[in-house]
C-alpha beads as a LAMMPS data file, in Angstrom:
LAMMPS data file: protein, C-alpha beads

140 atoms
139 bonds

1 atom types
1 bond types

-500.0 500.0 xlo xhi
-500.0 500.0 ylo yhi
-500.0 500.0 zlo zhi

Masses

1 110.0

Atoms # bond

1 1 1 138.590 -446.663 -3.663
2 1 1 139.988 -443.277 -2.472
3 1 1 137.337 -441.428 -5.053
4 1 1 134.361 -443.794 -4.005
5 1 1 135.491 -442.759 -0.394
6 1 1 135.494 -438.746 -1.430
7 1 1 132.110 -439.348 -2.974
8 1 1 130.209 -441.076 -0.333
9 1 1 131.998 -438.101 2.313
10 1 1 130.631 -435.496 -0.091
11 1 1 126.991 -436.903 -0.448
12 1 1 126.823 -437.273 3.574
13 1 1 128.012 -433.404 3.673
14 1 1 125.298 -432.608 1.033
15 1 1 122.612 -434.244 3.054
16 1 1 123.714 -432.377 6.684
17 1 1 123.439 -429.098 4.624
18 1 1 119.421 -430.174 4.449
19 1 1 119.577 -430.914 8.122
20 1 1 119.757 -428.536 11.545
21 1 1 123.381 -428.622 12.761
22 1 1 123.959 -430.015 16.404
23 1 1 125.165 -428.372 19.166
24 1 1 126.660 -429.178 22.389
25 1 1 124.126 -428.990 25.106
26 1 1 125.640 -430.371 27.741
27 1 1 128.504 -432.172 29.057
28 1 1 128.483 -435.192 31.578
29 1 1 130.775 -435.087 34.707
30 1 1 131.065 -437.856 36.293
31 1 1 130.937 -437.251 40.337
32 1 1 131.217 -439.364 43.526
33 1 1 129.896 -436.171 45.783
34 1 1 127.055 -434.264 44.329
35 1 1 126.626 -431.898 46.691
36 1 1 130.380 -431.080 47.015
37 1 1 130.364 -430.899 42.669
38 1 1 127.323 -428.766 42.575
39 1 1 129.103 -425.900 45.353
40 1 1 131.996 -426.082 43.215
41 1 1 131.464 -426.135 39.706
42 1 1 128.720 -423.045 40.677
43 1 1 131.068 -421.279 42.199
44 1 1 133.841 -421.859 39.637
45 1 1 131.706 -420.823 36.587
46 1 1 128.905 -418.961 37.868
47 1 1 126.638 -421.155 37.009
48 1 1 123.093 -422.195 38.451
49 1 1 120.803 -425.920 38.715
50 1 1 118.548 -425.418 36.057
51 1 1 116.010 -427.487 38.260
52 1 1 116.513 -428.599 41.790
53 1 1 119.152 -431.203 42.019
54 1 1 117.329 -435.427 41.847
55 1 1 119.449 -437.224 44.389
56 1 1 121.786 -438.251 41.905
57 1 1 121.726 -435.616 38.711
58 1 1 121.685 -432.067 38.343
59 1 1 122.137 -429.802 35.241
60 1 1 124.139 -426.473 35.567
61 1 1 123.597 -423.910 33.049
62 1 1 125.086 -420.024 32.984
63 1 1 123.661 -417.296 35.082
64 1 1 124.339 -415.633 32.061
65 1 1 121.477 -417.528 30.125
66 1 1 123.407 -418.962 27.343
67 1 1 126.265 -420.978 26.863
68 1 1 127.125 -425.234 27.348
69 1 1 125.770 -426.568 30.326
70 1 1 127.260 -428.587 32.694
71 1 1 125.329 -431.960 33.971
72 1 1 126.609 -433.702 37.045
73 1 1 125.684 -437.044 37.826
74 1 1 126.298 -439.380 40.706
75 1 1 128.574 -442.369 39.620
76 1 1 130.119 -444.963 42.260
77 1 1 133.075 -446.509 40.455
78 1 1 136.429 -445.389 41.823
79 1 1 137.875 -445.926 38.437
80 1 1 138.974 -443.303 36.051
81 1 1 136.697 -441.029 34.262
82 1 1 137.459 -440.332 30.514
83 1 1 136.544 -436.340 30.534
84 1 1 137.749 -433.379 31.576
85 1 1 137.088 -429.390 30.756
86 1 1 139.626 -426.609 28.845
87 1 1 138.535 -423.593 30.858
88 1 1 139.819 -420.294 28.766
89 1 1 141.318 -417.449 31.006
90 1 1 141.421 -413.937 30.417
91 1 1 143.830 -414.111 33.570
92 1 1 144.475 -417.441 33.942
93 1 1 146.627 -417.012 37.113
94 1 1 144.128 -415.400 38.464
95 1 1 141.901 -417.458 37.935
96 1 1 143.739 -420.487 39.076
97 1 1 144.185 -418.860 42.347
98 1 1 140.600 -418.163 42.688
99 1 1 140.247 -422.407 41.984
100 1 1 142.272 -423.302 44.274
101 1 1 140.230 -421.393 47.117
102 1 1 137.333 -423.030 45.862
103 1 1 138.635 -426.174 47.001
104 1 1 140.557 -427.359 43.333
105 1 1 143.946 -428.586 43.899
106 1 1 147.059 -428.600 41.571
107 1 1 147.470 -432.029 39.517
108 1 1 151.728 -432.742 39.369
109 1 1 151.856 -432.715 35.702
110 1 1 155.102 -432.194 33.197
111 1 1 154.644 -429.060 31.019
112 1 1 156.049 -427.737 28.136
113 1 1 158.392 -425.090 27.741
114 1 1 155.480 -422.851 26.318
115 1 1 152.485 -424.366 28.369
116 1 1 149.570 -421.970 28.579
117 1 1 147.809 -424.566 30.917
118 1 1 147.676 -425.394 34.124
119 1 1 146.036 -429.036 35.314
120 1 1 143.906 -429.119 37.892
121 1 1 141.102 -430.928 39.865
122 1 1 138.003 -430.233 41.686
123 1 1 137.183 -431.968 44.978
124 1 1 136.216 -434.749 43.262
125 1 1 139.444 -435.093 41.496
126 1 1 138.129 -434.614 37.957
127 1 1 141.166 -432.951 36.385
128 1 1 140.504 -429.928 34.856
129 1 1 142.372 -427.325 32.629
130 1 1 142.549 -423.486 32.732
131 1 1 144.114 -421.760 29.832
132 1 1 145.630 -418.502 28.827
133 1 1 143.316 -417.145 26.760
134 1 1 145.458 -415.983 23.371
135 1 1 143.605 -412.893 21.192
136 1 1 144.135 -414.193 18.192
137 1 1 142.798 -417.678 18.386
138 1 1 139.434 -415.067 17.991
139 1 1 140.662 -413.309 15.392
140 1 1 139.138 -414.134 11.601

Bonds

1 1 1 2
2 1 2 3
3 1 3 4
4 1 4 5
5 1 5 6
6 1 6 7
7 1 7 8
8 1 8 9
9 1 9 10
10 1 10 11
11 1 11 12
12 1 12 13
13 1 13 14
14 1 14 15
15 1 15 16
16 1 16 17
17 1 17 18
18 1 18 19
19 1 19 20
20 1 20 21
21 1 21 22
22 1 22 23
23 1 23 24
24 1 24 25
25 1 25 26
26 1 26 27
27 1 27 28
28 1 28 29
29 1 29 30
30 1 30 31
31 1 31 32
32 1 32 33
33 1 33 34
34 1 34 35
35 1 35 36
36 1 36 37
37 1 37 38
38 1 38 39
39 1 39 40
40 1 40 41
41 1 41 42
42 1 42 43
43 1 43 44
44 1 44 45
45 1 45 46
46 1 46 47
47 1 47 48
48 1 48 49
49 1 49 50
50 1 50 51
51 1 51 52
52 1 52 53
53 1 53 54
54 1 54 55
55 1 55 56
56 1 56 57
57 1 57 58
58 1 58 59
59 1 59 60
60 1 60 61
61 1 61 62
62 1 62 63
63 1 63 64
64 1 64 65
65 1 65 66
66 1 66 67
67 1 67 68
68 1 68 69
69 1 69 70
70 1 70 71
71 1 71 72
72 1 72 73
73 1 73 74
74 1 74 75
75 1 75 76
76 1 76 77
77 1 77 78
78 1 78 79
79 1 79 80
80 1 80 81
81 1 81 82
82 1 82 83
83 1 83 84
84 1 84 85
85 1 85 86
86 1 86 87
87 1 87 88
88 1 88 89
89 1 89 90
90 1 90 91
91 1 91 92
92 1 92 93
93 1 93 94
94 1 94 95
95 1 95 96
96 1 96 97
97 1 97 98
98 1 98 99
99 1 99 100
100 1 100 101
101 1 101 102
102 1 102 103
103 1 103 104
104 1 104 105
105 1 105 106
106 1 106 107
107 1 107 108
108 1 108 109
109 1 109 110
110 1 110 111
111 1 111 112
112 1 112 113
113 1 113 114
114 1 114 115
115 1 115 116
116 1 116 117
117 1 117 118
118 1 118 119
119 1 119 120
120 1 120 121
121 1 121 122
122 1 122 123
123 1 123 124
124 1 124 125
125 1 125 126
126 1 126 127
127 1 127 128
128 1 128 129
129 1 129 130
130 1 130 131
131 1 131 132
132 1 132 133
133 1 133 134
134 1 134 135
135 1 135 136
136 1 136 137
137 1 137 138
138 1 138 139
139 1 139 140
């Protein structure tokens, strides 16, 4: 069984090789205040609506022009939302300070001796990351 399994793996790899490769486009945040989201997140990653915001969806995409876009839509359930974004940080105390005058606020979370992360969430309290960047996860 083990071999049949290998087989059938390496015929589904053969067949993606004929096919285009997918890419994140975007990723789906789940907010109770759109406007509040939309001031935030743009401020927080420079980003901009890639149309005008519907009354319950907007897309953010970087100022930059390239790079994963972030959609935001309008959901009512108090319940927990299953997502949440690893920001890498050149400086990511400064950056963490920047957050939290942006209106993010420190999660209470138990880290690690070594933690490179620090949780927090944005005024919708979608908990977040923002990590110390480390060179030579880059390097190849």
């Amino acid at each position: 069984m083990p071999g049949r399994l290998y087989q059938n793996n390496a015929l589904l790899m053969a067949s993606a090789l004929d096919c285009p490769m997918l890419n994140i486009g975007s990723i789906v945040w789940g907010v109770r205040d759109l406007a509040r989201a939309i001031a935030f997140w743009t401020a927080a990653l420079d980003d901009l609506p890639r149309e005008e915001p519907d009354e319950d969806w907007v897309v953010l995409i970087p100022r930059a022009g390239s790079g994963v876009q972030l959609a935001l839509k309008l959901v009512t359930s108090e319940s927990a939302r299953r997502h949440h974004l690893d920001l890498y940080a050149d400086d990511g105390a400064a950056e963490v300070a920047r957050l939290l005058t942006l209106g993010a606020t420190r999660v209470k979370w138990r880290y690690g001796p070594d933690a490179d992360d620090v949780v927090l969430a944005d005024p919708d309290g979608n908990n977040f990351c923002v990590i110390q960047k480390n060179a030579k996860w880059f390097q190849r």
